[in-house]
DSSP file (Angstrom, degrees, kcal/mol; ACC not computed):
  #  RESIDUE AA STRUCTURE BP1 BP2  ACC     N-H-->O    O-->H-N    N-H-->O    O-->H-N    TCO  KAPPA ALPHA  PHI   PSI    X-CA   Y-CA   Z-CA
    1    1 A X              0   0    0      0, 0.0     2,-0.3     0, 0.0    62,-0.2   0.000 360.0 360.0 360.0 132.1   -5.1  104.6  216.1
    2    2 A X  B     -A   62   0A   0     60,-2.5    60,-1.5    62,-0.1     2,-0.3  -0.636 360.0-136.6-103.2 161.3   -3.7  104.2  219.6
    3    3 A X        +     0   0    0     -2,-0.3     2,-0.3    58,-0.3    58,-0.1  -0.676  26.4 178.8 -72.6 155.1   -1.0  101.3  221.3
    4    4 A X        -     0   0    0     -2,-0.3    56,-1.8     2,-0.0     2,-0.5  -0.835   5.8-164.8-162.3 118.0   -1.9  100.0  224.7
    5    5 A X        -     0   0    0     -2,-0.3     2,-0.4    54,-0.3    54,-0.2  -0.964  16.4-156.0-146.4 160.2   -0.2   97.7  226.5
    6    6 A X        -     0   0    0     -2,-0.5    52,-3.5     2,-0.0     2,-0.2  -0.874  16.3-147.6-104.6 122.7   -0.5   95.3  229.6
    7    7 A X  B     +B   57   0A   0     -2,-0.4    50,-0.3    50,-0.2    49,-0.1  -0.508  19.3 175.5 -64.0 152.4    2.4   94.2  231.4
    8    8 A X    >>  +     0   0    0     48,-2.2     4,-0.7    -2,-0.2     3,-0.6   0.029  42.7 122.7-145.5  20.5    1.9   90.3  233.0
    9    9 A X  H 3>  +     0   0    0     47,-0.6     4,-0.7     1,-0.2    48,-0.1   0.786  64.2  59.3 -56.4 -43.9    5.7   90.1  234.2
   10   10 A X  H 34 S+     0   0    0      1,-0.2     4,-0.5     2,-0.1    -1,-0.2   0.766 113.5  35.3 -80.9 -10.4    4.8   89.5  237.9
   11   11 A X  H <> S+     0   0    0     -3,-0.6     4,-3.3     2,-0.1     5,-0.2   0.596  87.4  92.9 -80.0 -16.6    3.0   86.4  237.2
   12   12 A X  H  X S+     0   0    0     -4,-0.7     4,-2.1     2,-0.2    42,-0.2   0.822  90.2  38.4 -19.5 -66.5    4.9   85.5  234.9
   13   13 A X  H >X S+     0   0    0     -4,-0.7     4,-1.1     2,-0.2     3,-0.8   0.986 113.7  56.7 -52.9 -62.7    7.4   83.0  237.6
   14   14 A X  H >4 S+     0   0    0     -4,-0.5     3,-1.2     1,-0.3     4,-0.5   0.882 106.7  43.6 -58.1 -49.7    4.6   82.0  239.4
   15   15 A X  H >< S+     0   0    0     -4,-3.3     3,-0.7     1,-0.3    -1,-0.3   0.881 118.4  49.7 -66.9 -35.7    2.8   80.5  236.2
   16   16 A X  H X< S+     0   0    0     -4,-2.1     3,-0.7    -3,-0.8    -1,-0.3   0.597  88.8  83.5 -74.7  -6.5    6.4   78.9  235.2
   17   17 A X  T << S+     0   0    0     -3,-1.2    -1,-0.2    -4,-1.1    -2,-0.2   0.857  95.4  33.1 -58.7 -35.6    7.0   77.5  238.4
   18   18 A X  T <  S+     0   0    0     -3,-0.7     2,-0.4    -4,-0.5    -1,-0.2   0.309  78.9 138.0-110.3  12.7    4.9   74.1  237.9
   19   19 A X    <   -     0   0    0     -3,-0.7     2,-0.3    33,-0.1    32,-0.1  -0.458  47.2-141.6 -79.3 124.4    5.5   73.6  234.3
   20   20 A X    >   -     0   0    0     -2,-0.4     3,-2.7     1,-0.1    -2,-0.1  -0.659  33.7 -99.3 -80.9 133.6    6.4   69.6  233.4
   21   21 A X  T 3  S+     0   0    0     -2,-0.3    -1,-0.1     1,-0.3     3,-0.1  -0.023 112.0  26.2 -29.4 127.9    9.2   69.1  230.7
   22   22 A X  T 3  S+     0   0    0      1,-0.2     2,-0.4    -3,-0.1    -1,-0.3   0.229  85.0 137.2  68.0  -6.7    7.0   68.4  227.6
   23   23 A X    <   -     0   0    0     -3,-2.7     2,-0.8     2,-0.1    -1,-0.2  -0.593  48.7-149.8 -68.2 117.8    3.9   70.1  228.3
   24   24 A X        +     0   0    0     -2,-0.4     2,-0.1    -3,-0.1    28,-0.1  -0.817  45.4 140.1 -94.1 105.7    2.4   72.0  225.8
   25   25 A X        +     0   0    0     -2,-0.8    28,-2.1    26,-0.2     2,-0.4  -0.722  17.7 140.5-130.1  76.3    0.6   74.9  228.3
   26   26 A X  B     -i   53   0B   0     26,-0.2     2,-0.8    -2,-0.1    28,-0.2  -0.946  44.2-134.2-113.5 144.3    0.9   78.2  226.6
   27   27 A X        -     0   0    0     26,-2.5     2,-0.3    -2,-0.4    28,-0.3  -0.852  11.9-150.3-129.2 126.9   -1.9   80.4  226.8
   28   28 A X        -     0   0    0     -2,-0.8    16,-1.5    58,-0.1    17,-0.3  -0.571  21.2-113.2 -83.2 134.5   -3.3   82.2  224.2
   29   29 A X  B     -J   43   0C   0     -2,-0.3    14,-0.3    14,-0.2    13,-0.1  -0.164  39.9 -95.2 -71.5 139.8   -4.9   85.3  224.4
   30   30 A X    >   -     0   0    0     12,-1.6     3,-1.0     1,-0.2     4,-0.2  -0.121  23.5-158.5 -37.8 125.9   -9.0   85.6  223.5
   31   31 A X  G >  S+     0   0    0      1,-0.2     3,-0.5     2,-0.1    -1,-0.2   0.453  87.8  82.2 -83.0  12.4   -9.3   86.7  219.8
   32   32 A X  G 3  S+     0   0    0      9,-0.3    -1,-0.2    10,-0.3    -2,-0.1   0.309  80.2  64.8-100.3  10.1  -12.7   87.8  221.1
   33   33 A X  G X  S+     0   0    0     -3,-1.0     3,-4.4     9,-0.1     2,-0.9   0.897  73.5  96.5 -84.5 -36.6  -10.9   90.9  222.3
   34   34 A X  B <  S+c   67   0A   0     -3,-0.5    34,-0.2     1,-0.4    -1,-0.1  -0.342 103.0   5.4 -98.3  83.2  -10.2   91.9  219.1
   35   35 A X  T 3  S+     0   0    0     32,-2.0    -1,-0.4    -2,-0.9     2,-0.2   0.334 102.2 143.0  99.7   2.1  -13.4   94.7  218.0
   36   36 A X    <   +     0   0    0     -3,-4.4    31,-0.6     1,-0.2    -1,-0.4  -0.605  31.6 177.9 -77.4 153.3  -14.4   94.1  221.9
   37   37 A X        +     0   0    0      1,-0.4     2,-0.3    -2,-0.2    -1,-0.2   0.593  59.9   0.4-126.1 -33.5  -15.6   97.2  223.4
   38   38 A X  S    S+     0   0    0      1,-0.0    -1,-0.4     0, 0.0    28,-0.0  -0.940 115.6  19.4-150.8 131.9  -16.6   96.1  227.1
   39   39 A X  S    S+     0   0    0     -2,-0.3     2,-0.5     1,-0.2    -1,-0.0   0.426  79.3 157.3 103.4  -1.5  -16.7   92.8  229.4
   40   40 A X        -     0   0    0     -7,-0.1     2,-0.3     1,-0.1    -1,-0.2  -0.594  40.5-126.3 -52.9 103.9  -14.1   90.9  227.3
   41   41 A X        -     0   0    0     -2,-0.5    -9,-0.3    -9,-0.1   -11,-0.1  -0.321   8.9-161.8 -64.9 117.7  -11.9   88.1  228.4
   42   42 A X  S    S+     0   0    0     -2,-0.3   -12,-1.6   -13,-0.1   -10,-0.3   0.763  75.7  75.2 -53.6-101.0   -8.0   88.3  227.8
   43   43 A X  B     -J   29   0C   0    -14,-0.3   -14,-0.2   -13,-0.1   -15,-0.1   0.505  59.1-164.6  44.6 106.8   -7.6   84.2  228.3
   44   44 A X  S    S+     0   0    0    -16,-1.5     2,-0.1   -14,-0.1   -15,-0.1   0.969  89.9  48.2 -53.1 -71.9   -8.7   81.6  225.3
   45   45 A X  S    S-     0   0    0    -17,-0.3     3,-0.2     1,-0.1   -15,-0.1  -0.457  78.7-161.9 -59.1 127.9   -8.6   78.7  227.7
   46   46 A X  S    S+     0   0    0      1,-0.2    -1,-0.1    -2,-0.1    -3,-0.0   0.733  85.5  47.8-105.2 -18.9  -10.6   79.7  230.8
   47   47 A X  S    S-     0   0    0     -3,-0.0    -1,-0.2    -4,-0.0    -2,-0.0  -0.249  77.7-174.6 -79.6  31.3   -9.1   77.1  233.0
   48   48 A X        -     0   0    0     -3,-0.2     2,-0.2     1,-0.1     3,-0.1   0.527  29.2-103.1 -42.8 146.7   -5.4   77.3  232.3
   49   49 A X    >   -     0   0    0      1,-0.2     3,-1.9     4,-0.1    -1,-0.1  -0.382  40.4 -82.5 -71.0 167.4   -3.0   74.2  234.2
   50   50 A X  T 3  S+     0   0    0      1,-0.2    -1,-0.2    -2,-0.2   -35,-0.1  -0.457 127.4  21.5 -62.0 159.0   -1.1   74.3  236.9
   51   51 A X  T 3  S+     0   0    0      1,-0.2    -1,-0.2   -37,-0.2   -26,-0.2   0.469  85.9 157.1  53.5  14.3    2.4   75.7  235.4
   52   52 A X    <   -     0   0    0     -3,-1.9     2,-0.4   -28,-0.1    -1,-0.2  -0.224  35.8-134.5 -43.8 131.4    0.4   77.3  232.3
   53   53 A X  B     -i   26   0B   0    -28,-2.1   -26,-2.5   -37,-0.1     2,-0.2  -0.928  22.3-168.7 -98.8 139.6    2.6   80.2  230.8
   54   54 A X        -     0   0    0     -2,-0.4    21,-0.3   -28,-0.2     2,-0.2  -0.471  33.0 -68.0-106.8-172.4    1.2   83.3  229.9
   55   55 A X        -     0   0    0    -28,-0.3    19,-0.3    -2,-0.2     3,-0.1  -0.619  25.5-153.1 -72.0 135.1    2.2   86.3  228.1
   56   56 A X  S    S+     0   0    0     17,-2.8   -48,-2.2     1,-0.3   -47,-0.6   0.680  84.7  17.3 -76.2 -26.3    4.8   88.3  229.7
   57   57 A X  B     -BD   7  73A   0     16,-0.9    16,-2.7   -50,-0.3    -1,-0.3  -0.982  60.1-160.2-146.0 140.7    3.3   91.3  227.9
   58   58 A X        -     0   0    0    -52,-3.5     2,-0.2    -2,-0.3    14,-0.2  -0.676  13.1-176.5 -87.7 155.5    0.0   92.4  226.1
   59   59 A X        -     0   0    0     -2,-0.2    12,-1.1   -54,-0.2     2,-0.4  -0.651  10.1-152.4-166.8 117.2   -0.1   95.3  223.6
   60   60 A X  E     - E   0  70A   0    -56,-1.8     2,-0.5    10,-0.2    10,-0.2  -0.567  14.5-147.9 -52.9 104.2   -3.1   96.6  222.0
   61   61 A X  E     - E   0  69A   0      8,-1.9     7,-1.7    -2,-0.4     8,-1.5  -0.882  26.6-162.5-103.3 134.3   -3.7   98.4  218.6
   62   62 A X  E     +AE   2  67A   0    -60,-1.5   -60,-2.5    -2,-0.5     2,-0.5  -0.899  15.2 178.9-133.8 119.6   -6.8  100.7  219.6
   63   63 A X  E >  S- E   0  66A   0      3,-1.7     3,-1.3    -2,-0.4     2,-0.5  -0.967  76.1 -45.2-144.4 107.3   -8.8  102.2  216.2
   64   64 A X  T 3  S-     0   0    0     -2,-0.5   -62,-0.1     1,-0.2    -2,-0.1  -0.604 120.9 -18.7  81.8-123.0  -11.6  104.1  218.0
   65   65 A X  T 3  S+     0   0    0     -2,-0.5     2,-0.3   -30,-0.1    -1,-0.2   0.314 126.4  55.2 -60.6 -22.8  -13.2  102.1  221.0
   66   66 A X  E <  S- E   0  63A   0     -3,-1.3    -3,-1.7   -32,-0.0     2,-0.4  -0.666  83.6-116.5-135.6 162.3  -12.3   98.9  220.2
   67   67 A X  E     -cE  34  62A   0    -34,-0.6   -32,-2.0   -31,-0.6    -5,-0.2  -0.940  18.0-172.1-114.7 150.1   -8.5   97.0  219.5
   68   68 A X  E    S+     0   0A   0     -7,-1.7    62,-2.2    -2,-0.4     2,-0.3   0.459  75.5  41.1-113.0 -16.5   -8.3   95.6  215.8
   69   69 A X  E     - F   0 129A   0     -8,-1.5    -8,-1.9    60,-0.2     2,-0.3  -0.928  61.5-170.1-149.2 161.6   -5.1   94.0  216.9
   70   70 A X  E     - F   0 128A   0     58,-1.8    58,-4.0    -2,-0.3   -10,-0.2  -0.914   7.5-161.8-143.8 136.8   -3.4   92.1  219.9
   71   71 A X  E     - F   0 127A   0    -12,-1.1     2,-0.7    -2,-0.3    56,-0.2  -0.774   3.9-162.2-137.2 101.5    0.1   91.2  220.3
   72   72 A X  E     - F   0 126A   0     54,-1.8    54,-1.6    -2,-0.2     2,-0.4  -0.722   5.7-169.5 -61.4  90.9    1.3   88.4  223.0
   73   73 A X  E     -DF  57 125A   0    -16,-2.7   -17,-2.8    -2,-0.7   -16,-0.9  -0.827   4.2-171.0 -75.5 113.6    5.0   88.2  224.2
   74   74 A X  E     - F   0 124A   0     50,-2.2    50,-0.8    -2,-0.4     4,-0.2  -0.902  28.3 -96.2-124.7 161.9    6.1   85.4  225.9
   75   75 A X    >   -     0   0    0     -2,-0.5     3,-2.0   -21,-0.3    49,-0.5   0.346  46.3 -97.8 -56.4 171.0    9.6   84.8  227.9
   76   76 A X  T 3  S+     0   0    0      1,-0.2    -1,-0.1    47,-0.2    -2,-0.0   0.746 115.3  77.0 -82.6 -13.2   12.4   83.0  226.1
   77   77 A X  T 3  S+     0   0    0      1,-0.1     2,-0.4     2,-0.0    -1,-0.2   0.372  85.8  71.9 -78.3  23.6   11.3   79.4  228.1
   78   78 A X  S <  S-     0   0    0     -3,-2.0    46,-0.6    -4,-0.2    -4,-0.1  -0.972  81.2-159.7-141.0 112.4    8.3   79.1  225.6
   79   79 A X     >  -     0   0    0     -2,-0.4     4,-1.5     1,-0.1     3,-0.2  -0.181  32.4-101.7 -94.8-176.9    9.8   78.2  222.1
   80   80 A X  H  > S+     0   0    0      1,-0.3     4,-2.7     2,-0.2     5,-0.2   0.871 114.6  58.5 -93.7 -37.5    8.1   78.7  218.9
   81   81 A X  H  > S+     0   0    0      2,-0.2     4,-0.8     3,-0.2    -1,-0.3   0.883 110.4  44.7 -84.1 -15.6    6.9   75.0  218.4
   82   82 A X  H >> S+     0   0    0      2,-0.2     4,-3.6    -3,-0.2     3,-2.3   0.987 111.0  49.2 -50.9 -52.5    5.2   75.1  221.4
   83   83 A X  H 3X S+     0   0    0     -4,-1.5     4,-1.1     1,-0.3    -2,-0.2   0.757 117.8  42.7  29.2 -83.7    3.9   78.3  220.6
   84   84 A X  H 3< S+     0   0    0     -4,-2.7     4,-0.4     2,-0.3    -1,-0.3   0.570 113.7  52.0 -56.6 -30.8    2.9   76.7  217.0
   85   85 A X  H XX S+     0   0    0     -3,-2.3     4,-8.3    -4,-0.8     3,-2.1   0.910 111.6  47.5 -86.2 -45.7    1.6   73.4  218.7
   86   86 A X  H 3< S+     0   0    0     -4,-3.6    -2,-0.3     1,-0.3    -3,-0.2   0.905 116.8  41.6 -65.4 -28.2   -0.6   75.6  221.1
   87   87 A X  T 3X S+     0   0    0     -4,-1.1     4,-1.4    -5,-0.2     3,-0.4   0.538 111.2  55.3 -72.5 -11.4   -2.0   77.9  218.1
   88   88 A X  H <> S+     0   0    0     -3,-2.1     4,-1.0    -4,-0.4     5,-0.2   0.636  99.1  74.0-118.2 -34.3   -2.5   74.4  215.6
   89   89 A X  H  < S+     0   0    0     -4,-8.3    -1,-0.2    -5,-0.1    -2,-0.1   0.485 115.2  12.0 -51.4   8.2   -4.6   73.3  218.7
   90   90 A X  H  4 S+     0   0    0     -3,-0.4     3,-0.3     0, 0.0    -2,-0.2   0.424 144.3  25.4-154.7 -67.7   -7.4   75.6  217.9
   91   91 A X  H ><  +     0   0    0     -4,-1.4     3,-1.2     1,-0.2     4,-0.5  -0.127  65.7 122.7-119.5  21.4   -6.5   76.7  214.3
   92   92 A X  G >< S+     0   0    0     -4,-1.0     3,-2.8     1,-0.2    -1,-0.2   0.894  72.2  63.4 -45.2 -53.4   -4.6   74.4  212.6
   93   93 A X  G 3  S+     0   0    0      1,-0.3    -1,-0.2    -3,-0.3    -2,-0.1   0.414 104.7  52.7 -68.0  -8.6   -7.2   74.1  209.7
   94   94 A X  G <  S+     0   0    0     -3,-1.2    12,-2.6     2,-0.0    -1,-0.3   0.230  78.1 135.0 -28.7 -29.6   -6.5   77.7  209.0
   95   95 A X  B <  S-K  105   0D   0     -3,-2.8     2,-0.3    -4,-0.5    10,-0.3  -0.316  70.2-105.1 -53.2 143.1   -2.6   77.6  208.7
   96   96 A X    >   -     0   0    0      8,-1.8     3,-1.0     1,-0.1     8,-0.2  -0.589  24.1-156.1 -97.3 118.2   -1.5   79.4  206.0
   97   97 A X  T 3  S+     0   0    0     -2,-0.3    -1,-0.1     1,-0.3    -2,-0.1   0.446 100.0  57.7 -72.5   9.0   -0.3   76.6  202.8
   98   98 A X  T 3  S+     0   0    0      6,-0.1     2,-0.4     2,-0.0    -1,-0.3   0.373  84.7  89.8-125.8   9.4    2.0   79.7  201.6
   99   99 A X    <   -     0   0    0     -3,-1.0     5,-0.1     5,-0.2     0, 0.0  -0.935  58.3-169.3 -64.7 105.8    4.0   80.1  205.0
  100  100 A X  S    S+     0   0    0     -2,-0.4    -1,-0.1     1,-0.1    -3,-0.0   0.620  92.4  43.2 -75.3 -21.4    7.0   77.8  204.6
  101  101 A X  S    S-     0   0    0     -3,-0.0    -1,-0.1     0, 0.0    -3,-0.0   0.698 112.8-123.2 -76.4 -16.4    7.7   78.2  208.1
  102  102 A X        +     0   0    0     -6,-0.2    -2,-0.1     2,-0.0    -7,-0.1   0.899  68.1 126.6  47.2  60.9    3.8   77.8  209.3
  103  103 A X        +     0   0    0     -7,-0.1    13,-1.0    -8,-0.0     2,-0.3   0.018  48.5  65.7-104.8  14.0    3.5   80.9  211.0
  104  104 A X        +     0   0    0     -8,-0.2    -8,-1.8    11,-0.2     2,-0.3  -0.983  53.4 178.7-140.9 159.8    1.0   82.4  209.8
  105  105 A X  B     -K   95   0D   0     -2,-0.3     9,-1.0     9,-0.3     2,-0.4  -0.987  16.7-150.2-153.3 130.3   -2.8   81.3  210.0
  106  106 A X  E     -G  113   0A   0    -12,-2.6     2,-1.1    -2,-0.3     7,-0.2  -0.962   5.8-162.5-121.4 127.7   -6.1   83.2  208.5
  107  107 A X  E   > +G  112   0A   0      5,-2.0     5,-0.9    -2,-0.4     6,-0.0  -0.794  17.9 172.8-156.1  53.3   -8.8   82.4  210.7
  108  108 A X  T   5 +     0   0    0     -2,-1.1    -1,-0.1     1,-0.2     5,-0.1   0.639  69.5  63.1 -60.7 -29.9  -11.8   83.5  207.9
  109  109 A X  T   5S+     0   0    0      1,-0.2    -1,-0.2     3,-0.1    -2,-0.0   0.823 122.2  27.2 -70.6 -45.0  -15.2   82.2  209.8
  110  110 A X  T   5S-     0   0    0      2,-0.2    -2,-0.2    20,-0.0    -1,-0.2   0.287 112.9-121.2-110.8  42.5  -14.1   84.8  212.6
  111  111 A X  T   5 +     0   0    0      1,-0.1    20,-0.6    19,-0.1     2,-0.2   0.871  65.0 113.8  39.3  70.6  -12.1   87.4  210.5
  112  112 A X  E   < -GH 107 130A   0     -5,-0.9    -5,-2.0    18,-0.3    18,-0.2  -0.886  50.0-145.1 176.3 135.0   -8.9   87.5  211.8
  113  113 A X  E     -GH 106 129A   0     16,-2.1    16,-1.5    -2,-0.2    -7,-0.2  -0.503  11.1-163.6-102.4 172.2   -5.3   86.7  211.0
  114  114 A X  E     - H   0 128A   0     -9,-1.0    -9,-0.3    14,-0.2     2,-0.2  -0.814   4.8-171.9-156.3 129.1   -2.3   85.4  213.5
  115  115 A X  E     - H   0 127A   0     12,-1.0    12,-2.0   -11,-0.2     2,-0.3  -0.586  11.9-153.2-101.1 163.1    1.8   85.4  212.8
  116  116 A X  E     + H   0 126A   0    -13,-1.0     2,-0.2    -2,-0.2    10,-0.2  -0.839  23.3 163.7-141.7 101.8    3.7   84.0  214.9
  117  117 A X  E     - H   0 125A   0      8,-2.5     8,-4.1    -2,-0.3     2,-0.3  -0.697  41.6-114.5-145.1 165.3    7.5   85.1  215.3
  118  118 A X  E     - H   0 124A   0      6,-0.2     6,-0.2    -2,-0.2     5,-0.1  -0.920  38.2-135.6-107.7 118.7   10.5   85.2  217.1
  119  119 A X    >   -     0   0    0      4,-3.1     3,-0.9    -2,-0.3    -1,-0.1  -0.052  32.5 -99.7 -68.6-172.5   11.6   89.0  218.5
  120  120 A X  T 3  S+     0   0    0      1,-0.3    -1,-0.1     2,-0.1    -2,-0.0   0.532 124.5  48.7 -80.1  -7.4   15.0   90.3  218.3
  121  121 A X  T 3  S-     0   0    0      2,-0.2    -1,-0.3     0, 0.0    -2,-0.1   0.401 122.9-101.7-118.1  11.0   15.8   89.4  221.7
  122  122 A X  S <  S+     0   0    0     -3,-0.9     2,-0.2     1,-0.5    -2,-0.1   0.211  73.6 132.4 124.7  18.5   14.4   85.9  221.3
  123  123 A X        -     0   0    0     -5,-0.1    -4,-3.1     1,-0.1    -1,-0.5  -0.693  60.6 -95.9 -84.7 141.7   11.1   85.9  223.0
  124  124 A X  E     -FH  74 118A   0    -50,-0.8   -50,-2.2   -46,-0.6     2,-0.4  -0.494  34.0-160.5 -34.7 101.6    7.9   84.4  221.3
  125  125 A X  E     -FH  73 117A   0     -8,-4.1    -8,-2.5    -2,-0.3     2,-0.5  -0.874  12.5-180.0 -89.8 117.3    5.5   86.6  219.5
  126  126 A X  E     -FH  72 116A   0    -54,-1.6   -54,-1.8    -2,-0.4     2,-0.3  -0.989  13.4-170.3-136.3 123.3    1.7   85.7  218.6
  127  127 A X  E     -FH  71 115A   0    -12,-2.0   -12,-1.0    -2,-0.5     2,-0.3  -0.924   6.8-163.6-108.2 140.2    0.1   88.5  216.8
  128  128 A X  E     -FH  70 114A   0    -58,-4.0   -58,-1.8    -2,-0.3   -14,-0.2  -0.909  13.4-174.4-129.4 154.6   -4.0   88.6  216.1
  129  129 A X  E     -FH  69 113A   0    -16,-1.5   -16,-2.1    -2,-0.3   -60,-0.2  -0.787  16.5-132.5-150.9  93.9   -5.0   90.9  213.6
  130  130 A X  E     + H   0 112A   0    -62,-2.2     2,-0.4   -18,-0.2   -18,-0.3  -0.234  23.1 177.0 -37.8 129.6   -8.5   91.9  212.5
  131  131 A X              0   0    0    -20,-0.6    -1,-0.1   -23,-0.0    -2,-0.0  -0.958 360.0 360.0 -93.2 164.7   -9.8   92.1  208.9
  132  132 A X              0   0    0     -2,-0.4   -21,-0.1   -20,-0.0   -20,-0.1   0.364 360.0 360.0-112.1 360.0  -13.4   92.9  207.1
């Protein structure tokens, strides 16, 4: 098993530049990367908004060909209930009833979990994680 990761720091500004005060625009990374081998789109959302944030970093857990895991960092202007609003947009019906914080989600129709944390330096973390 390998690590990999994609930096996305110089877009970072630009994409925070237009963002309106209350907008939930965080953009989550494809879970369809996740066992993809070629031709796979980073991006859930393929149209993002104007002032959409993205990840400041990607980072890739690589078993073989393919990543069984993804991990999304975003910058300290993107708080964990947005974060959580933008993940409960897609997977809500999946949050996990044994998470008292409701950070975590199992996601069972496409095999794949996602936690959702705060790092030690106080940036947003959205981890996808394959299972069989």
């Amino acid at each position: 098993m390998g690590m990999s990761a994609c930096s996305n720091r110089p877009n970072t500004a630009h994409a925070r530049s237009g963002r309106t005060a209350g907008a939930s625009s965080v953009i989550l990374p494809d879970p369809g990367l996740l066992g993809c081998v070629s031709g796979c789109r980073l991006w859930l959302d393929k149209d993002a908004a104007p002032g959409a944030v993205h990840p400041i970093q990607l980072m890739f857990d690589i078993n073989g060909n393919s990543p069984n895991g993804v991990m999304a960092e975003y910058d300290k202007s993107v708080g964990l209930d947005e974060a959580r609003d933008a993940i409960n947009r897609r997977y809500a019906r999946w949050a996990s009833p044994y998470s008292a914080t409701k950070t975590l989600w199992r996601v069972e129709d496409d095999k794949f979990a996602i936690s959702l944390s705060k790092t030690w330096a106080g940036n947003v973390r959205v981890v996808y994680l394959a299972f069989r």
